[in-house]
N, C-alpha and C positions, 0 to 999 in steps of 0.2 A: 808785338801783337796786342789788340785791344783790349780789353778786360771784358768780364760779363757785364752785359745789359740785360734787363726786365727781371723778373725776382727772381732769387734764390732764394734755395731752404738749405740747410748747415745741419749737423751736428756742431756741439761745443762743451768746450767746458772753460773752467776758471783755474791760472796758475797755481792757486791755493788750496784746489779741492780738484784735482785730474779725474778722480775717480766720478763724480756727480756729471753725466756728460748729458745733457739738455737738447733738444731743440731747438732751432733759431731759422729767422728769417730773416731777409735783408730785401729792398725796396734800392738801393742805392748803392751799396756794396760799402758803404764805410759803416753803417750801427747794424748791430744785430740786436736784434728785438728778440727775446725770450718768452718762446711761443708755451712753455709750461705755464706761463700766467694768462695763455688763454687756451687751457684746456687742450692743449696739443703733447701727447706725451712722446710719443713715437712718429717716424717720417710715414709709417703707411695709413696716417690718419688723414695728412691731406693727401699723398699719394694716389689714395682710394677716393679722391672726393670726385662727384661728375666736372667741374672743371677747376683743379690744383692749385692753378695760380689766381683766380679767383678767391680760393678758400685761403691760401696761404696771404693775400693779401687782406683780404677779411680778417684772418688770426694778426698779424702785424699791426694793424689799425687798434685792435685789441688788447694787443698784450700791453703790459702797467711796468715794464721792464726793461730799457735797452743797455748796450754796451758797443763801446769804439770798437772798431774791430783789431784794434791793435791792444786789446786790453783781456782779448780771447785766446786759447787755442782751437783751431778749428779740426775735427776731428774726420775719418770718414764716413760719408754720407751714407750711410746704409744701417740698418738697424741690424741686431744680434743675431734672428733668426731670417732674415734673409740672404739668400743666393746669391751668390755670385757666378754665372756661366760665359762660356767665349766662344766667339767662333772664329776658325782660321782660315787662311788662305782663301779671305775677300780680298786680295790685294795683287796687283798683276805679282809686284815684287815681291811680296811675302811667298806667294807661288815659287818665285824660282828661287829663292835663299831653301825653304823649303827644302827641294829639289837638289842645291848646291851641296845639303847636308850629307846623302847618302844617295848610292845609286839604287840601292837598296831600295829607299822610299822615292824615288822621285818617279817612278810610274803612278804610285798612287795619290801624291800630292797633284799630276798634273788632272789626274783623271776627278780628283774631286774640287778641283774650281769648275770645270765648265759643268759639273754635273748640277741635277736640280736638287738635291737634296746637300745643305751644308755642312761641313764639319764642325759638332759642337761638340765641348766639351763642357764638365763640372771646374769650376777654377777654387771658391774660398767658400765658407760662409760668412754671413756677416762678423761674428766673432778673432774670424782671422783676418783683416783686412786690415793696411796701417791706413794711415790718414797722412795730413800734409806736415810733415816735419819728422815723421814715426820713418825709422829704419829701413828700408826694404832689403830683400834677402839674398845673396847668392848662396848655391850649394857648396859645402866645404870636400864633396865628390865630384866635381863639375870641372870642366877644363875651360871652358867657354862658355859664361853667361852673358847673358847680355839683357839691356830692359826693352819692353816692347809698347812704344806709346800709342794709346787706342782712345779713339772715339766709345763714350761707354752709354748703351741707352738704359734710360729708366724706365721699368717696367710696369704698371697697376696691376694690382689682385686680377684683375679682367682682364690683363694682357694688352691692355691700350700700353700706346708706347705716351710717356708723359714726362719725360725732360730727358736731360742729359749732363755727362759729367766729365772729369778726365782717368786714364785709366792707363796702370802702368802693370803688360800681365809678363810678369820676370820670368824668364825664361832658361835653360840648359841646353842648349844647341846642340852640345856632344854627346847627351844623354839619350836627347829624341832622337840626334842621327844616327846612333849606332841599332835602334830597333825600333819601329811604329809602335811597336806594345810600350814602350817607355815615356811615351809620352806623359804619364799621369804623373810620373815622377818627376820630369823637365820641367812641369807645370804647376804642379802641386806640392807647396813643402811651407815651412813655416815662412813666414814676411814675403811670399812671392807675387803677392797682389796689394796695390798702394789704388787708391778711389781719393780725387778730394779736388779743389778744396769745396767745393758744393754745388748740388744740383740748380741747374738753370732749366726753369719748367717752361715746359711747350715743347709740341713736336712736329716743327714746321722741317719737314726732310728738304723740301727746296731751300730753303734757308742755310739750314744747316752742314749742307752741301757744299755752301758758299765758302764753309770756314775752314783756316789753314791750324794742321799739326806740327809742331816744332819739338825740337828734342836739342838739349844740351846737356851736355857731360863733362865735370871739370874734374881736371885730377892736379892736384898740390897748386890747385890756384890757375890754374890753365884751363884752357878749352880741349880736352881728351878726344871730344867728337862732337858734331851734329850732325841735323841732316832737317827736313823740311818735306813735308805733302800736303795734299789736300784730303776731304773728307769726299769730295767726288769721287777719286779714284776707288772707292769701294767697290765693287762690282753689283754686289746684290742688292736692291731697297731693302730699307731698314724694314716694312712691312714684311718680307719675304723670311729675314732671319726672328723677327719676334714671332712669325707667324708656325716656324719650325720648333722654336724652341717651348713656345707652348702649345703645342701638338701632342697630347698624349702627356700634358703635363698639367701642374696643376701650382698656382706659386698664392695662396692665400696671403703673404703677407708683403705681395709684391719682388720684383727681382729687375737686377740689372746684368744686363749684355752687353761684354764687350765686341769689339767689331772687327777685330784684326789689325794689322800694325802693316804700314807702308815703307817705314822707315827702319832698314835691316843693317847692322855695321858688318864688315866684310871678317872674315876670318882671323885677320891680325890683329881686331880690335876683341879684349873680353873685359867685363866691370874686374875690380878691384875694390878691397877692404878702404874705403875711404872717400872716394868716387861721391861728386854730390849729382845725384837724377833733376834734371828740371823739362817738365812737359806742360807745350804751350798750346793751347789750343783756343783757336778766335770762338767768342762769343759764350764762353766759360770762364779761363781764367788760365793759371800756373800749379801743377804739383808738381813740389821741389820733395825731396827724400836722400838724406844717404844712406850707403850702402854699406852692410855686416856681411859678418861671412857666418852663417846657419850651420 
């Protein structure tokens, strides 16, 4: 799949100093330009700008700083205090895995895709989110986890939708299917959300339509599993689920939405302590992550 094109914005830092993690911008995808040297401290500063990629190529042009990109680690794209939310079963297949889990739940999962009102959940805040190479979590109570690769939108303070990223929302299968109310638990736990490797701004939905999701899973040096969708199969316009989730909401310092996962392994397949995650998504890039047991 093809790498991102048109700018990005990053978090980062330097091997030698993890803790100092910076913003950065790239123009090209090989130098990152360290946008702290042009007055950029945080992503919701260009995030918030009337047009993003504009400003962040303005900052780029600016900044007195650059670095290889292989001379970085690149972090997740989300500042400390912003959200992270998701919505489920945009997906015909996500619907019926769903469905597959319990008979229990599978009256209400069918009744909530064609309904107009979407399924959204709370997933991380920024503080809890790994980035590209940061561990991601299975539950050490879970019988069957598995990752769930999502198209993830970016939000502005105003709710404009203003890029996009890649998004891995880890999930507990056997937790959600033994009870609906369990979900927060399936969904919500340390390292169960990976964002990276950075935002590609614009939010051209026709476009973005275009691009395929891929998922690979290696275990002891093998292909464990993949699997392959599109970002068309989503059901709802992205305006429809941005437009719900900030409905009686209010995200000052911006927020990102994920979008549901197309790409479901069947029952025989669950992650493992060691498992490395790689999700490809055209016109963004790769988040690669392995996998701990939490």
């Amino acid at each position: 799949m093809p790498s991102a094109a048109g700018p990005r914005l990053c978090r980062f830092s330097l091997p030698d100093d993890p803790a100092d993690i910076r913003v950065g911008g790239s123009l090209d995808g090989e130098r990152i330009h360290d946008l702290s040297t042009s007055g950029v401290p945080r992503l919701r500063t260009l995030l918030g700008a009337a047009d993003p990629a504009a400003a962040l190529t303005d900052a780029v042009r600016r900044a007195r700083h650059s670095l290889s990109l292989a001379d970085v680690a690149l972090r997740a794209p989300v500042d400390p205090d912003q959200e992270v939310w998701a919505a489920g079963v945009t997906y015909l297949r996500s619907k019926a895995a769903r469905m597959e889990e319990s008979a229990f739940a599978a009256t209400a999962y069918d009744r909530v895709y064609e309904a107009v009102r979407p399924e959204l959940f709370f997933k991380a805040v920024g503080t809890r989110v790994v980035g590209p190479g940061e561990p991601v979590g299975i539950r050490r109570d879970a019988s069957w986890s598995v990752p769930e690769p999502e198209l993830a939108l970016v939000i502005a303070p105003d709710g404009r939708l203003v890029g996009c990223t890649v998004g891995n929302d880890m999930s507990s299968r056997d937790i959600e299917g033994e009870n609906l109310l369990y979900l927060p638990q399936a969904k919500v736990y340390d390292r169960s959300c990976a964002l990276g490797p950075w935002i590609v701004l614009g939010g051209d939905e026709a476009a973005i339509r275009r691009w395929r999701i891929g998922i690979e899973i290696r275990r002891g040096g093998a292909v464990a599993f993949s699997g392959e969708t599109t970002v068309d199969r989503i059901k709802r316009p992205f305006a429809d689920l941005v437009g719900h989730l900030c409905r009686c909401n209010t995200f000052p310092e911006g927020a990102v939405l994920l979008t549901g996962t197309g790409i479901v392994p069947d029952e025989s397949f669950t992650l493992a302590a060691g498992d490395a995650v790689s999700i490809t998504i055209d016109g963004v890039g790769t988040l690669a992550n392995p996998v701990v047991v939490v």
